[in-house]
DSSP file (Angstrom, degrees, kcal/mol; ACC not computed):
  #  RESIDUE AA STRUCTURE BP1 BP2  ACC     N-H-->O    O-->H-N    N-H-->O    O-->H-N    TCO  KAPPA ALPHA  PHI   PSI    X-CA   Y-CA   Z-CA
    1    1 A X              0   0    0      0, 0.0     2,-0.7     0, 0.0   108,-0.2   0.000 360.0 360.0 360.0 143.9  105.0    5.9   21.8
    2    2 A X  E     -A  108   0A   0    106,-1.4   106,-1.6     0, 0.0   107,-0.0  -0.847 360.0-128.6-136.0 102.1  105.9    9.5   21.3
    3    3 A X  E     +A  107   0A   0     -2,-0.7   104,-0.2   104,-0.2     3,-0.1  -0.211  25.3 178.4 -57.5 128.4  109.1   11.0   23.4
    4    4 A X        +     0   0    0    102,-0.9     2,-0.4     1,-0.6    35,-0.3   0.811  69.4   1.3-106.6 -50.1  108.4   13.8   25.2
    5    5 A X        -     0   0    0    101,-2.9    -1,-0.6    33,-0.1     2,-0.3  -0.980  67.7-171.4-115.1 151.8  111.6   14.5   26.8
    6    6 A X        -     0   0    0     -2,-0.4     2,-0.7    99,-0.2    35,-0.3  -0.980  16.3-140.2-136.5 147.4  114.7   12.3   26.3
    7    7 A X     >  +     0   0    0     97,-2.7     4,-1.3    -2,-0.3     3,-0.4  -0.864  23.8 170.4 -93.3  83.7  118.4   12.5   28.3
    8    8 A X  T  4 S+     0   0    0     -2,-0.7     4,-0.3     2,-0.2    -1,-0.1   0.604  71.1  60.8 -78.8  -1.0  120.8   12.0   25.9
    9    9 A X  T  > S+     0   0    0      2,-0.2     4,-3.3     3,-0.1    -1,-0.2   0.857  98.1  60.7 -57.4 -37.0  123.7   12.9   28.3
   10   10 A X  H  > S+     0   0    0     -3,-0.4     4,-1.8     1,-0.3    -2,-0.2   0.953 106.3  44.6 -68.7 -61.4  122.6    9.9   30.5
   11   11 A X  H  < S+     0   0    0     -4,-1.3    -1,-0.3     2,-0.2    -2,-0.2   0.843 116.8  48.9 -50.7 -19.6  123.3    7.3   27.3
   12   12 A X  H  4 S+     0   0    0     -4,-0.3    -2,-0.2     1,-0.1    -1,-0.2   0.931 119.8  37.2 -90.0 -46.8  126.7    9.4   26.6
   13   13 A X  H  < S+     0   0    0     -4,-3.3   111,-1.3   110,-0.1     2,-0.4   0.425 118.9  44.9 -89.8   2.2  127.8    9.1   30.7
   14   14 A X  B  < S-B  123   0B   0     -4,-1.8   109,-0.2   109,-0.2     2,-0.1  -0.992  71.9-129.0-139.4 150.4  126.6    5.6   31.5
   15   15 A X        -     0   0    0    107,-3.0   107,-0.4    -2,-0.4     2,-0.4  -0.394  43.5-129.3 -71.4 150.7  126.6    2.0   30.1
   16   16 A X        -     0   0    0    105,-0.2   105,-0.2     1,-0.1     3,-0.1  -0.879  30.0-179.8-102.8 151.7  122.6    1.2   30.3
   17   17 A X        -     0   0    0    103,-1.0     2,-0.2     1,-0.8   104,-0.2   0.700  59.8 -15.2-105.0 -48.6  122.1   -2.1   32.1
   18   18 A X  E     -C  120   0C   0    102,-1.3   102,-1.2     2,-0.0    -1,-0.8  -0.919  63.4-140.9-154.4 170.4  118.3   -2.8   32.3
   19   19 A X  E     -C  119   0C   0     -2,-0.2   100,-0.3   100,-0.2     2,-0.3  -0.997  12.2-159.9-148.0 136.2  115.7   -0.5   31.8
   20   20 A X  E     -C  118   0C   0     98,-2.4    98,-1.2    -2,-0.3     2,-0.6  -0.859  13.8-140.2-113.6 137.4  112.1   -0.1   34.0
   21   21 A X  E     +C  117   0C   0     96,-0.3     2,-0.4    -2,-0.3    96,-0.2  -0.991  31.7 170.2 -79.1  98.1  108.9    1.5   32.9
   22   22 A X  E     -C  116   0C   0     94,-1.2    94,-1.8    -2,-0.6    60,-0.2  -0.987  31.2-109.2-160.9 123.8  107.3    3.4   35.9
   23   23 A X  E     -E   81   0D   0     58,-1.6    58,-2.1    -2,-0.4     2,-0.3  -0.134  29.5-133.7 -36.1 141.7  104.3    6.1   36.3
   24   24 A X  E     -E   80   0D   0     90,-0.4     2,-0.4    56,-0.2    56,-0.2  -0.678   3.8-137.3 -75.0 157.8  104.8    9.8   37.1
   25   25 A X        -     0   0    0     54,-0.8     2,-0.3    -2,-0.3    56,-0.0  -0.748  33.2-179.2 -71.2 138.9  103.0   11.8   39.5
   26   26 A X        -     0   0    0     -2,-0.4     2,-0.2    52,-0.0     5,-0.0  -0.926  26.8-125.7-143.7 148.8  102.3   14.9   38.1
   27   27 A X    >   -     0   0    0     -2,-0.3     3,-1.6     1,-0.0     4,-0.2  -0.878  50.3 -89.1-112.2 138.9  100.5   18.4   39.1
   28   28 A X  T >> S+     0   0    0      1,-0.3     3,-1.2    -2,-0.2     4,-0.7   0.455 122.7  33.3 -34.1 -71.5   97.5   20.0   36.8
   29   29 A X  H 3> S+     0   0    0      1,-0.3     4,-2.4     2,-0.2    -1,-0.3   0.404 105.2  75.5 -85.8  -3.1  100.0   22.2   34.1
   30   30 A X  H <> S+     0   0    0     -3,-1.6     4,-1.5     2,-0.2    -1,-0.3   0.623  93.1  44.3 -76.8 -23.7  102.8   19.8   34.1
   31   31 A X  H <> S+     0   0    0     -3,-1.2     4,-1.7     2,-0.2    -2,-0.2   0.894 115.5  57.2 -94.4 -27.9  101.4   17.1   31.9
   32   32 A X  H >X S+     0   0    0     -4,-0.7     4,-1.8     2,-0.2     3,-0.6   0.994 111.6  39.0 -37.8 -75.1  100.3   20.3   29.7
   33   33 A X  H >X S+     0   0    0     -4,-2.4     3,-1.4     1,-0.2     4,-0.8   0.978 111.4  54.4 -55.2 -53.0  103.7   21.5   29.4
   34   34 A X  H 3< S+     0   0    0     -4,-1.5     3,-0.3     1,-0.3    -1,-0.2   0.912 110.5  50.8 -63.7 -16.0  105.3   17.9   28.9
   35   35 A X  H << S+     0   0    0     -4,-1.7    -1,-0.3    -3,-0.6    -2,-0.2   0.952 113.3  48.5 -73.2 -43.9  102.6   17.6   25.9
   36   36 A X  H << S-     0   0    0     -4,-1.8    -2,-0.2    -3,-1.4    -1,-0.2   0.564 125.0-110.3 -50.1 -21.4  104.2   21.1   24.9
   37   37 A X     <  +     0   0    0     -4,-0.8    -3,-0.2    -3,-0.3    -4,-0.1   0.783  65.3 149.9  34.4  68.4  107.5   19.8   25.2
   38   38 A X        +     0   0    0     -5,-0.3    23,-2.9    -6,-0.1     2,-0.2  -0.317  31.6  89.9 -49.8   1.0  108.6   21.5   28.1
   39   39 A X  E     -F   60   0E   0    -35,-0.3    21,-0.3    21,-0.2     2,-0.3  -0.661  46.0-153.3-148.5 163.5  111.1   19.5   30.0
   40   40 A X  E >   +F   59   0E   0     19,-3.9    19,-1.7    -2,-0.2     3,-0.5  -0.712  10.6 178.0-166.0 114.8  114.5   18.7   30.5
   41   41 A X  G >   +     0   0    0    -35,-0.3     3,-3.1    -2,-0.3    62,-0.2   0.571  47.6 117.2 -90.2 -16.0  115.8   15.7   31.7
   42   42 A X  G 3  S+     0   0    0      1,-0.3    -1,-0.3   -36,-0.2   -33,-0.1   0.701  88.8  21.0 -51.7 -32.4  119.4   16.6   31.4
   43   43 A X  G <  S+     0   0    0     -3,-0.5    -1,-0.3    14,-0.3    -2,-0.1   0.444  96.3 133.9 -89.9  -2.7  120.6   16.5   35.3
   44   44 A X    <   +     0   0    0     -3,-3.1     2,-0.2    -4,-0.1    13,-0.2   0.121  28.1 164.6 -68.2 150.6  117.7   14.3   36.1
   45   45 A X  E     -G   56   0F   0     11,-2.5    11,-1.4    57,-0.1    57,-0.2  -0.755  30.5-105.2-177.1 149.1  118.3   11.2   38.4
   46   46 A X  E     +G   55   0F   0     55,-0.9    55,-0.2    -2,-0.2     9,-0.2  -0.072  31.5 175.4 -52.8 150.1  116.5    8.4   40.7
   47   47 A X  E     -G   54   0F   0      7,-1.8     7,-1.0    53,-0.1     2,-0.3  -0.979  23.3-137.9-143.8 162.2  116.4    8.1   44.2
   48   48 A X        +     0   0    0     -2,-0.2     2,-0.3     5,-0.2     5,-0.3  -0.638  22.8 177.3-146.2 111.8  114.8    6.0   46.8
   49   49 A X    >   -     0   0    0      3,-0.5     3,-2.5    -2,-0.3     2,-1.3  -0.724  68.8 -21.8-114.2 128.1  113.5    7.6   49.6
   50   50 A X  T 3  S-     0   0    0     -2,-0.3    -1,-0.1     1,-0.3     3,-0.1  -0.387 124.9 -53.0  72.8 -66.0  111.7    5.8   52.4
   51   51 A X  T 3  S+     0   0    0     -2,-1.3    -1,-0.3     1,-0.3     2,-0.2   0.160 121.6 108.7 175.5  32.5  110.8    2.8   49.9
   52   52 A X    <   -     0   0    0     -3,-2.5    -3,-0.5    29,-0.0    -1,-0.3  -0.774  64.4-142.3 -88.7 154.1  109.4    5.4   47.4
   53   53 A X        -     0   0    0     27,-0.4    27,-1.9    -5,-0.3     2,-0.3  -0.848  24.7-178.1-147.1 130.9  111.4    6.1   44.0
   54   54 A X  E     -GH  47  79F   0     -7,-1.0    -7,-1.8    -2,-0.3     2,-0.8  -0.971  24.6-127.3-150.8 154.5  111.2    9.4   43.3
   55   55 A X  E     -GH  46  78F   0     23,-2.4    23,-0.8    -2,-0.3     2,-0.5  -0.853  31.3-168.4-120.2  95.2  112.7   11.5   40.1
   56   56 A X  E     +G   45   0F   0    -11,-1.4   -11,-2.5    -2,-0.8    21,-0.1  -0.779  55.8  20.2-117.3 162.8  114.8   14.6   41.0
   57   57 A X  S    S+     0   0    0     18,-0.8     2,-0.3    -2,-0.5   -14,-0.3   0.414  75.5 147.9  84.0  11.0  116.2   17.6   39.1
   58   58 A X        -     0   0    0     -3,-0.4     2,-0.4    17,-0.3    -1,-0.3  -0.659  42.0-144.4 -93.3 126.9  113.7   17.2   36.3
   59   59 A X  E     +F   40   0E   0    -19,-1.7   -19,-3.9    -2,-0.3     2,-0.3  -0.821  23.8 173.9-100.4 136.0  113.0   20.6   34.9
   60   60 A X  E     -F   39   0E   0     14,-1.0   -21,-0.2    -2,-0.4    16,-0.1  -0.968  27.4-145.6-139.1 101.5  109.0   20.9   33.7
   61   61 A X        -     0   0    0    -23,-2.9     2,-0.3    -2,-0.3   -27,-0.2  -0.261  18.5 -98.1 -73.4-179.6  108.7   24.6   32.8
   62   62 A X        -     0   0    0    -29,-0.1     2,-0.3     9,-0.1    -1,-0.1  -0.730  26.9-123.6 -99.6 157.9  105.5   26.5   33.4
   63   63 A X        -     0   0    0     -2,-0.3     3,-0.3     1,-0.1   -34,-0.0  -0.649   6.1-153.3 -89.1 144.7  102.9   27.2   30.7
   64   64 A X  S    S+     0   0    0     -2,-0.3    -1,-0.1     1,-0.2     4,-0.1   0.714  96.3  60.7 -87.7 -18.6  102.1   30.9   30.2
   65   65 A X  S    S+     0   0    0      2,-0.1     2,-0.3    -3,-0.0    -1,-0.2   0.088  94.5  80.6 -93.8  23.7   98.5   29.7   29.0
   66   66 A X  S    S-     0   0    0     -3,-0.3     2,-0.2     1,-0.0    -4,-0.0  -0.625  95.6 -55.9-105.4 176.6   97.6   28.0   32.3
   67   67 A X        -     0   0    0     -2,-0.3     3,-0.2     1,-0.1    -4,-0.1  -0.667  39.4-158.6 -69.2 130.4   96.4   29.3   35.5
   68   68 A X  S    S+     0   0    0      1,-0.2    -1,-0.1    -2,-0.2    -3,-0.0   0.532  89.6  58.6 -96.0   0.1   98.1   31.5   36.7
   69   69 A X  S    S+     0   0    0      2,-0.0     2,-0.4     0, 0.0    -1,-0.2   0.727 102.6  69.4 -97.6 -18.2   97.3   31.6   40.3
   70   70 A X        +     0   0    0     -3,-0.2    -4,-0.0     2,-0.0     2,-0.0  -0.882  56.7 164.8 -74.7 110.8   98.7   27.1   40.2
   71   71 A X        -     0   0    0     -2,-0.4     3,-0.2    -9,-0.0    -9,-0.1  -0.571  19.9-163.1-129.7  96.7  102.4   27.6   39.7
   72   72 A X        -     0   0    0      1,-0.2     2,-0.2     2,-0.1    -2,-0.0  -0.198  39.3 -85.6 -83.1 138.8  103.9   23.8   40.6
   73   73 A X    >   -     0   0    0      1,-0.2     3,-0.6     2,-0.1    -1,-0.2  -0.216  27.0-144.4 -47.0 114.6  107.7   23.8   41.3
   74   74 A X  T 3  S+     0   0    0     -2,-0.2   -14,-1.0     1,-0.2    -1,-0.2   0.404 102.9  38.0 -66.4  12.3  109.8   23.5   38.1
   75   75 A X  T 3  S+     0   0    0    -16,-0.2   -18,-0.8     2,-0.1   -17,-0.3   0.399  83.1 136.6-112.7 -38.5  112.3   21.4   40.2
   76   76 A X    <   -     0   0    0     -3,-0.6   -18,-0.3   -19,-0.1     2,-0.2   0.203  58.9-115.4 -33.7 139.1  110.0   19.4   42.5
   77   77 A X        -     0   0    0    -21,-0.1     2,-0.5   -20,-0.1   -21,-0.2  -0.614  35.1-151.1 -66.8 149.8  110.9   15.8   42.9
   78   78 A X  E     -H   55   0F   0    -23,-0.8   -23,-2.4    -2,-0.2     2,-0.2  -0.993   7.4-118.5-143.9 120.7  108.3   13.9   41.5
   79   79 A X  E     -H   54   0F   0     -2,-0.5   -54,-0.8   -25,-0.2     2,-0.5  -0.456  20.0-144.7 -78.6 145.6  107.3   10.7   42.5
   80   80 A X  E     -E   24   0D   0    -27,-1.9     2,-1.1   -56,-0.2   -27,-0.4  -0.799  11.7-134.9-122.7 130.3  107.2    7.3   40.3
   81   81 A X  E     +E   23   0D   0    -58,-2.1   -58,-1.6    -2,-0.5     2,-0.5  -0.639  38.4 147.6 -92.2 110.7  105.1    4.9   40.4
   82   82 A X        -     0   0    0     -2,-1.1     5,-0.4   -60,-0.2   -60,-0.1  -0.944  45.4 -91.6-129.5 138.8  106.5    1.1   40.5
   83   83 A X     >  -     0   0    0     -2,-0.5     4,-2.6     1,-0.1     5,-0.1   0.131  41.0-116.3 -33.4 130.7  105.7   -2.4   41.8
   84   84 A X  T  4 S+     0   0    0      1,-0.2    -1,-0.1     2,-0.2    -2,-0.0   0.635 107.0  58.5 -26.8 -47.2  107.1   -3.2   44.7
   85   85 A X  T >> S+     0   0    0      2,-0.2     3,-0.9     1,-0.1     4,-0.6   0.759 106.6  50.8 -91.5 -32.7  109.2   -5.8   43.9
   86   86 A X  H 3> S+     0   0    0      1,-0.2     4,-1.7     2,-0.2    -2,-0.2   0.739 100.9  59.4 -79.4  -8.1  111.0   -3.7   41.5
   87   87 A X  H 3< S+     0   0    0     -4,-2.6    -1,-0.2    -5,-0.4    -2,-0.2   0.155 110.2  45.5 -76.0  18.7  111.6   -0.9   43.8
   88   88 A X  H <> S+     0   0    0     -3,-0.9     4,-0.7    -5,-0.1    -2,-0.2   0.189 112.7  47.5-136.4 -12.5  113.4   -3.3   46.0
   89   89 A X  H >X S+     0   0    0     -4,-0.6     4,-1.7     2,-0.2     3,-1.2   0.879 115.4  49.2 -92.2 -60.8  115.6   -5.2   43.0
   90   90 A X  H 3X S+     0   0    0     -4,-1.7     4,-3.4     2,-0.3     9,-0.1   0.754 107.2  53.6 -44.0 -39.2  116.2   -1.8   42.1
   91   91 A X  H 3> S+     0   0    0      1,-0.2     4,-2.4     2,-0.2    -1,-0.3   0.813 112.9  49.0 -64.7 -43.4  117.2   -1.2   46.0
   92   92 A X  H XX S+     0   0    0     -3,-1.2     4,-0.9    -4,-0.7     3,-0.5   0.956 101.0  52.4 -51.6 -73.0  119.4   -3.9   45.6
   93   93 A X  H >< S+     0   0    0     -4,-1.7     3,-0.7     1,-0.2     6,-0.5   0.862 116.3  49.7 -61.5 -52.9  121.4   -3.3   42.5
   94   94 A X  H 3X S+     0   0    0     -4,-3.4     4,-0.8    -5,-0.4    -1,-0.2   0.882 111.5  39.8 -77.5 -26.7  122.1    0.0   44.0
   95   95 A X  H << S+     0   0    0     -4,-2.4    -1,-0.2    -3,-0.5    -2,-0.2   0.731 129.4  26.3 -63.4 -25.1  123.2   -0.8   47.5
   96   96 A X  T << S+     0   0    0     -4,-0.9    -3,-0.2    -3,-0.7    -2,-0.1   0.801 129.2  39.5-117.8 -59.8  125.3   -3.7   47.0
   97   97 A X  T  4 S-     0   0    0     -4,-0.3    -3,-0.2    -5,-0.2    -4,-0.1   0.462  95.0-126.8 -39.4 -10.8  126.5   -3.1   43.1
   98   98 A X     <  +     0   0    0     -4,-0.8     2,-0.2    -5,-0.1    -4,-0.2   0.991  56.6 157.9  35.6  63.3  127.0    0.7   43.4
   99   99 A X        -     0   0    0     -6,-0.5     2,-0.3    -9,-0.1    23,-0.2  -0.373  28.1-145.0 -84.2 173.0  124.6    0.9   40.2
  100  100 A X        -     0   0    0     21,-1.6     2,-0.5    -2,-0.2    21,-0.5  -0.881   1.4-137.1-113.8 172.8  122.8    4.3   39.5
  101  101 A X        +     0   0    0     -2,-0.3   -55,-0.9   -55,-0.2     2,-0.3  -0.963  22.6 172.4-137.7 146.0  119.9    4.8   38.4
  102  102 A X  E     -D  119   0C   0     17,-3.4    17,-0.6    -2,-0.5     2,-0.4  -0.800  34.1-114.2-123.1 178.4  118.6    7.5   35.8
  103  103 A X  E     -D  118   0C   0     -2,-0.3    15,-0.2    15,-0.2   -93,-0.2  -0.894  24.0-177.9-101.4 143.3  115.5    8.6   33.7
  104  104 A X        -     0   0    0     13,-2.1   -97,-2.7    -2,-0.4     2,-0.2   0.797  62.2 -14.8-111.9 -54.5  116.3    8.1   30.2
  105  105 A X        -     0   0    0     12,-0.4    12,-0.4   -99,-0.3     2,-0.4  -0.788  41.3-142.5-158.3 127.8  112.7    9.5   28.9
  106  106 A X        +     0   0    0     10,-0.2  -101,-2.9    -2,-0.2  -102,-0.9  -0.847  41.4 156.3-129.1 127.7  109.5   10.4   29.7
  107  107 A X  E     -A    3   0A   0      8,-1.4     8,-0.4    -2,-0.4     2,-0.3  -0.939  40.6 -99.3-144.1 140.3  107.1    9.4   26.8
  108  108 A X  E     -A    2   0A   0   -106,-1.6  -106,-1.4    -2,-0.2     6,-0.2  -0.454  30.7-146.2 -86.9 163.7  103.6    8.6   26.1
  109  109 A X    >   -     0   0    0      4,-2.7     3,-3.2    -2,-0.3     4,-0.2  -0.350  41.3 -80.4-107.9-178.3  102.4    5.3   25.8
  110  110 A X  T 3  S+     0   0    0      1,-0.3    -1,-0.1    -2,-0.2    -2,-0.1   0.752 126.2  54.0 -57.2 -11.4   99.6    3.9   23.4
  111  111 A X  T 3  S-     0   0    0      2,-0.2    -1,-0.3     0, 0.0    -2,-0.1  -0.253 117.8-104.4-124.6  55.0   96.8    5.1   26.0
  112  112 A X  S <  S+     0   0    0     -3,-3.2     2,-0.4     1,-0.2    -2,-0.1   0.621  77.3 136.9  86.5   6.1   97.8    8.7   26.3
  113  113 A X        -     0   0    0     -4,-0.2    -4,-2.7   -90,-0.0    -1,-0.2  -0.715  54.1-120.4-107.8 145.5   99.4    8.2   29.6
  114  114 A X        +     0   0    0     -2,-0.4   -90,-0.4    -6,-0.2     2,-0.3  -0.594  38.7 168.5 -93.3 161.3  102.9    9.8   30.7
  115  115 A X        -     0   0    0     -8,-0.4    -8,-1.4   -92,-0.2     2,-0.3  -0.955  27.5-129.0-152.1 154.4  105.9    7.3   31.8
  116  116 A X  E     -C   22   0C   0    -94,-1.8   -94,-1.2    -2,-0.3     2,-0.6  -0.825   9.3-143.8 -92.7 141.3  109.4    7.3   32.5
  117  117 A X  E     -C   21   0C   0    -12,-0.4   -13,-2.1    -2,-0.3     2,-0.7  -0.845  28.1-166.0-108.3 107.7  111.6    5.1   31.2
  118  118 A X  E     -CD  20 103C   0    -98,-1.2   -98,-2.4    -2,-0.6     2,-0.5  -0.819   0.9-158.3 -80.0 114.1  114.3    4.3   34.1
  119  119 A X  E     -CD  19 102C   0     -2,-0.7   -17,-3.4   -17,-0.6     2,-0.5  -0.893  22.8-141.4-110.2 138.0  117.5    2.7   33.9
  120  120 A X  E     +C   18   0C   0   -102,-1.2  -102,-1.3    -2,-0.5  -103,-1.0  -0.747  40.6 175.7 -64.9 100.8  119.9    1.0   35.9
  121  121 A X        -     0   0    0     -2,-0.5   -21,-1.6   -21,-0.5     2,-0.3  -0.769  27.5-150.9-164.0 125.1  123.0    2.3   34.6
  122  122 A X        -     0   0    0   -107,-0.4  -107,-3.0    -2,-0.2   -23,-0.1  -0.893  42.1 -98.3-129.0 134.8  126.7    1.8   35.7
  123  123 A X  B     -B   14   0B   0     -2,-0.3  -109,-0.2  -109,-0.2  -110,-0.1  -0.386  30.5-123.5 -92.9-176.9  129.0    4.9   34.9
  124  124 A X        -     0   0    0   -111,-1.3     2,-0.3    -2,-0.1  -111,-0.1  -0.241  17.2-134.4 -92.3 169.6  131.4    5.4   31.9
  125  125 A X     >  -     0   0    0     -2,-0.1     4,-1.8  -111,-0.0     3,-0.3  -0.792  28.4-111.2 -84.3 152.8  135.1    6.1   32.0
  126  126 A X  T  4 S+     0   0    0     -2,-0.3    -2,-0.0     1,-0.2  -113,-0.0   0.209 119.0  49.5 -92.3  43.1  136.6    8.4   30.1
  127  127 A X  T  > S+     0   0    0     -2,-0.2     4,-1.1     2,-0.1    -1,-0.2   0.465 114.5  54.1-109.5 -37.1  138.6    5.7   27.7
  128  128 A X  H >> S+     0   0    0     -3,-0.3     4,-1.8     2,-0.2     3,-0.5   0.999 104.2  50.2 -58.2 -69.1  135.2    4.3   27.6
  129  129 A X  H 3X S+     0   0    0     -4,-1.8     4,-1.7     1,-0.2     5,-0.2   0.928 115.5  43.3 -30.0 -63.3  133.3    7.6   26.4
  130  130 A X  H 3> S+     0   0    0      2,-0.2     4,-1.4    -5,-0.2    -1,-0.2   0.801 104.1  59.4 -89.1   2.3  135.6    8.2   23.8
  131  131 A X  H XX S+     0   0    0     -4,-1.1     4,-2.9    -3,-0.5     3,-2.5   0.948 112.2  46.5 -54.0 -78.8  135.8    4.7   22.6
  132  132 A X  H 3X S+     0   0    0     -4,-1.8     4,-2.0     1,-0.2     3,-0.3   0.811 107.4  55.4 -27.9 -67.5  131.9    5.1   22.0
  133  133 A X  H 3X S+     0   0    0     -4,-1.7     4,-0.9     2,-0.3    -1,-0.2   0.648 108.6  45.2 -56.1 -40.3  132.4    8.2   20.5
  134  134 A X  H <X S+     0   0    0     -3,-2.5     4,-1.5    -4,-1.4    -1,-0.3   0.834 109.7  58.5 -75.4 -38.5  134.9    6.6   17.9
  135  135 A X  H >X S+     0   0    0     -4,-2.9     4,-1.1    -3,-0.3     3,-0.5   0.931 108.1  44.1 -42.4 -47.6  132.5    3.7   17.4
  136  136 A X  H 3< S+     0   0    0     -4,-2.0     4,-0.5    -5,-0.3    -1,-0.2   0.681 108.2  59.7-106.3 -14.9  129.8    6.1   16.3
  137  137 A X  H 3< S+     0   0    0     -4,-0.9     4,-0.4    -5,-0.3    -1,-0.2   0.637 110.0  41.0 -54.6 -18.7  132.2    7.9   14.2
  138  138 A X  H << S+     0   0    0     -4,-1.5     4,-0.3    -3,-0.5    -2,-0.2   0.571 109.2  58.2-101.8 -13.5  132.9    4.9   12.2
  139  139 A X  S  < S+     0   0    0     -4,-1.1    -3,-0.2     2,-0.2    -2,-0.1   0.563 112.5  38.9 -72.7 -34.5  129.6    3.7   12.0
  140  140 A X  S  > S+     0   0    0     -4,-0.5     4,-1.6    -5,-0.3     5,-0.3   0.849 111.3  60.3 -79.7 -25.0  128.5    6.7   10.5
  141  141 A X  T  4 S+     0   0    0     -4,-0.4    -2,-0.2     1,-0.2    -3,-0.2   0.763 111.4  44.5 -55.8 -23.7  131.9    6.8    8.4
  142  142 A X  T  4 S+     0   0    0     -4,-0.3     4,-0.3     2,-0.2    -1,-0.2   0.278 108.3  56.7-106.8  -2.9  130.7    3.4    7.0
  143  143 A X  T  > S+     0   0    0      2,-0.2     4,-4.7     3,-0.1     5,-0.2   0.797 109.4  43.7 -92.5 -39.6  127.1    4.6    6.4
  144  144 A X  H  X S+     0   0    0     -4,-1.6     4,-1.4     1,-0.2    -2,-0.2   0.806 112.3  57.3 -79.1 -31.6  128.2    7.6    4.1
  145  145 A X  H  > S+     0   0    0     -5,-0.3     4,-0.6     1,-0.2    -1,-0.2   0.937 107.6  38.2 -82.1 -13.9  130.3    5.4    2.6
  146  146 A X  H >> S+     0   0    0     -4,-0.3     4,-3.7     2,-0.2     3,-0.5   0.829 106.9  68.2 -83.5 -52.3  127.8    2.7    1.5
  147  147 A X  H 3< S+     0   0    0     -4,-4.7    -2,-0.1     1,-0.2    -3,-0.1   0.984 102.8  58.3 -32.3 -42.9  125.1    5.8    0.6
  148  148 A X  H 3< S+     0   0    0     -4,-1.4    -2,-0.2     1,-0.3    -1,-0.2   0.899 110.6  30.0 -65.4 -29.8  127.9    6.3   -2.2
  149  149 A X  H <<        0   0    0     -4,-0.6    -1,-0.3    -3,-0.5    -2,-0.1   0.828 360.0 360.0-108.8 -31.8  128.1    3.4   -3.9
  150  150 A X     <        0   0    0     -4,-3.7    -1,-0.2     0, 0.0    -2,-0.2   0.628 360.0 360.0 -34.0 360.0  124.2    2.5   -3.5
């Protein structure tokens, strides 16, 4: 698997809960750029409109080496493809839990094909955030310190 975009805000501002695999839709120069690495996930978030799941705010720039007269919205919502029965657990967890959901990364998989990774994702507090944030200072404090004496 090779990350093509990743949201690391979304791991800083949410707890992850479970996490879903689901197709893009994509237009001609878009999977070009996301091969370019082109994208930017950082406001990105799920929706489900109509009983379709659908990935808005995700910025996909344009290629200057494409055609130029095809220029697909760098904004467009973009639809995801998933099974039925997990757009409707998904539908669930968000209606009755007040979950979210986000895209975490969109990566290719072992046949060349783009995906999203989506998670169901409850947000942080801010005592929580910087709790994490001291965790991962002291886990790195304890890393440097073990390099030393190795």
């Amino acid at each position: 698997m090779k990350d093509l975009a990743k949201n690391k805000k979304a791991l800083h501002d949410f707890s992850i809960l479970e996490t879903f695999e689901a197709g893009v839709v994509l237009k001609g120069s878009e999977v070009k750029a996301l091969r370019a690495g082109r994208a930017n996930l950082k406001d990105s978030f799920v929706r489900i409109i109509k009983g379709e799941i659908f990935l808005l705010n995700a910025h996909i720039s344009h290629l200057d080496t494409t055609n130029s007269h095809f220029r697909p919205d760098e904004r467009a919502p973009r639809k995801l493809l998933m099974h039925r029965k997990q757009i409707d657990k998904l539908f669930g967890s968000v209606t009755t839990d007040g979950l979210t959901m986000v895209a975490l990364t969109l990566y290719l998989n072992d046949k060349n094909i783009i995906k999203a990774r989506v998670a169901l994702a409850k947000g942080k507090n801010l005592h929580d955030k910087r709790e994490t944030l001291k965790k991962r200072e002291a886990d790195l404090e304890a890393r440097a310190a073990m390099k030393k004496f190795i």
